[in-house]
C-alpha positions as CSV (number, residue, x, y, z in Angstrom):
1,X,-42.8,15.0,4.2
2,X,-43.5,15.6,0.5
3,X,-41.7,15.4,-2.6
4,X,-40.7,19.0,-2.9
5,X,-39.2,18.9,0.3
6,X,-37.0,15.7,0.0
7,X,-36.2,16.7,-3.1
8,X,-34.8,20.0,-1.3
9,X,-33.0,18.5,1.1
10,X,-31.2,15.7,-1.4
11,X,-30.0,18.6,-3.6
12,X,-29.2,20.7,-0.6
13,X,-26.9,17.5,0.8
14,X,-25.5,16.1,-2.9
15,X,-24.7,20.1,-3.1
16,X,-22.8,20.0,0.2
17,X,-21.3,16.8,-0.7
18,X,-19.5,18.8,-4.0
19,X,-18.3,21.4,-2.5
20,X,-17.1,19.9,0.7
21,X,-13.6,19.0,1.5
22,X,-14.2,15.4,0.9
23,X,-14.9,16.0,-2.9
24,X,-11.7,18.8,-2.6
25,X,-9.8,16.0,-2.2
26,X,-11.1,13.4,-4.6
27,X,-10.8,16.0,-7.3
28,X,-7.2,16.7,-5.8
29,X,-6.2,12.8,-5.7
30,X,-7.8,12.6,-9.7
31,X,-5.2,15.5,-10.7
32,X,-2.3,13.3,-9.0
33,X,-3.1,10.6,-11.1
34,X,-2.7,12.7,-14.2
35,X,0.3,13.9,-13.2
36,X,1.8,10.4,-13.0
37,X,0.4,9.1,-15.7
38,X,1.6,12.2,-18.2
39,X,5.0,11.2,-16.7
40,X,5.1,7.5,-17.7
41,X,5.9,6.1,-21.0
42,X,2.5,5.2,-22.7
43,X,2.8,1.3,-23.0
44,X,2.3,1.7,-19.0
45,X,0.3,4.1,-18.5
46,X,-3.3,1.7,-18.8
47,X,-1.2,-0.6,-16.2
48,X,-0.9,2.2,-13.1
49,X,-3.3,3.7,-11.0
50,X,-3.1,5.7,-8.2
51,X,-3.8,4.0,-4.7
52,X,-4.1,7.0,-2.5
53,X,-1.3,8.5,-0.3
54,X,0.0,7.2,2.9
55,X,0.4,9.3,5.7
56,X,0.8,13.2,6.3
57,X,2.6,15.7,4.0
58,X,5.5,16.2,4.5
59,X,5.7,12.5,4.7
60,X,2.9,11.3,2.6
61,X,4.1,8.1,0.5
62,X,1.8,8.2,-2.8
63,X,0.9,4.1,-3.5
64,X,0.9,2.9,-6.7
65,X,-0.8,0.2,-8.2
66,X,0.6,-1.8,-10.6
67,X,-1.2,-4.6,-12.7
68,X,1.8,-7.1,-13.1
69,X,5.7,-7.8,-12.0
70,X,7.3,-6.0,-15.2
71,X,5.5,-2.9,-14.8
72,X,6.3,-2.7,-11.1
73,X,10.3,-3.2,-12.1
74,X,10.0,-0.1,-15.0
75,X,8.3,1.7,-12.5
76,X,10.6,0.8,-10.0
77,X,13.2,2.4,-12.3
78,X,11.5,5.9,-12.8
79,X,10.7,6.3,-8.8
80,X,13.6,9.1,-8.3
81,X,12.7,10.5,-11.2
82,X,8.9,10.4,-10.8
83,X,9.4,11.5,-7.4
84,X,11.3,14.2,-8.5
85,X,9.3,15.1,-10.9
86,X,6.0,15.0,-8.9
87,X,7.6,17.4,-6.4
88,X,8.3,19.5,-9.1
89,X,4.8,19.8,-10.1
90,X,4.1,21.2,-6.6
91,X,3.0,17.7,-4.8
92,X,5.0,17.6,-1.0
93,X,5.9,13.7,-1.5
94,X,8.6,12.0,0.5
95,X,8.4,9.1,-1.4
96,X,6.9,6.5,-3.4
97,X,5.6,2.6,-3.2
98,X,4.5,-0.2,-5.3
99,X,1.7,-2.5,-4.7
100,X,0.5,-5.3,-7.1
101,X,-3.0,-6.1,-8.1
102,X,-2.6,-8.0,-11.1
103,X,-6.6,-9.2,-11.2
104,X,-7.4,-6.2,-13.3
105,X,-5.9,-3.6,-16.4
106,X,-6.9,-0.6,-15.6
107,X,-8.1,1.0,-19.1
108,X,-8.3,4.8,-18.5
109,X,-8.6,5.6,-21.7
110,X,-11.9,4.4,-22.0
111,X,-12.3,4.4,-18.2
112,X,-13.1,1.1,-17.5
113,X,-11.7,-1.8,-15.5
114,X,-10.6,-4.7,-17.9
115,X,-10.6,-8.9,-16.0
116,X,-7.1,-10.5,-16.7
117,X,-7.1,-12.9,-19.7
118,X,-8.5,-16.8,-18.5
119,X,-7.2,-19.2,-20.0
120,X,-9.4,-21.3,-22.3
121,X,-8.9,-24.9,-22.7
122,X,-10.0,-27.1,-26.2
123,X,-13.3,-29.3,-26.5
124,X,-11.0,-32.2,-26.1
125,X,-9.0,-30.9,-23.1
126,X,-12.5,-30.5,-21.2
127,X,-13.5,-33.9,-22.0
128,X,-9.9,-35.3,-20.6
129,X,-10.2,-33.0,-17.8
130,X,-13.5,-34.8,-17.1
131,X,-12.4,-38.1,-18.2
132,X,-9.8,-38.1,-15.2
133,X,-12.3,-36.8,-12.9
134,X,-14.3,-39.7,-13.3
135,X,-11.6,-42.1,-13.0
136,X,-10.4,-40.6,-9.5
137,X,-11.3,-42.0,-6.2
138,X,-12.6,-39.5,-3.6
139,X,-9.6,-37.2,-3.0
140,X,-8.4,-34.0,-2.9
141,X,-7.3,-33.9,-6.4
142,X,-10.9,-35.4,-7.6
143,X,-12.7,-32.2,-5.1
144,X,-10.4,-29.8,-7.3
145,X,-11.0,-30.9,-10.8
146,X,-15.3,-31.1,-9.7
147,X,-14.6,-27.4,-8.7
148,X,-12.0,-26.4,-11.8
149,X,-15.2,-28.3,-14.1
150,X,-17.7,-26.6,-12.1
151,X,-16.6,-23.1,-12.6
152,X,-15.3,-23.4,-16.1
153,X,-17.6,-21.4,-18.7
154,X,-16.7,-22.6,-22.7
């Protein structure tokens, strides 16, 4: 086979790929998103995403993903609302749920996915972390701090 004609058949398939129902709906699940986030108040809107919908309309159940336990409570708070106004924007939703992922912030400004703040211990805190490492017998408390030390990046 030669380069003209798998570069033929690549274009021909990424081609069917864009216009196929598949992409239809990724481009239909994107505008959902928008919708929601439009609706929210903008100190939450970089903490939501959208996790796909659950079952078939007219049951479907849009998921939510939420970043933390006080976003999920003011989102919690809008749901009638939200739903309502989703259904208003033409989406056939018969309800809404919440799911937590708080490993990540979801930046969508700069569409990016952001790692949760690690906590950082002091040059001193390190050494009596190690300190008490050393001064352990074999146990499982000694096993955790080798793996806590182990891991830890300054």
């Amino acid at each position: 086979m030669n380069q003209y004609h798998t570069q033929t058949i690549f274009s021909k398939s990424v081609g069917n790929f864009l216009e196929g129902p598949l992409f239809d709906e990724v481009r239909r699940l994107a505008q959902l998103e928008q919708d929601v986030r439009a609706y929210l108040p903008p100190a939450i809107r970089g903490q939501i995403s959208t996790g796909g919908l659950r079952g078939q309309a007219p049951h479907a159940e849009l998921v939510l993903i939420v970043t933390s336990s006080s976003v999920a409570t003011r989102v919690r708070q809008n749901l009638p609302s939200l739903l309502r106004y989703l259904q208003s924007k033409g989406w056939n939703l018969s309800g809404l749920r919440i799911r937590m992922q708080p490993d990540l912030i979801v930046d969508h400004d700069k569409n990016r996915l952001i790692p949760r703040k690690q906590a950082m211990l002091s040059v001193a805190g390190l050494d009596s972390l190690k300190d008490l490492q050393s001064s352990l017998t074999d146990s499982p408390l000694r096993n955790a701090l080798s793996a806590l030390l182990a891991r830890y990046v300054p």
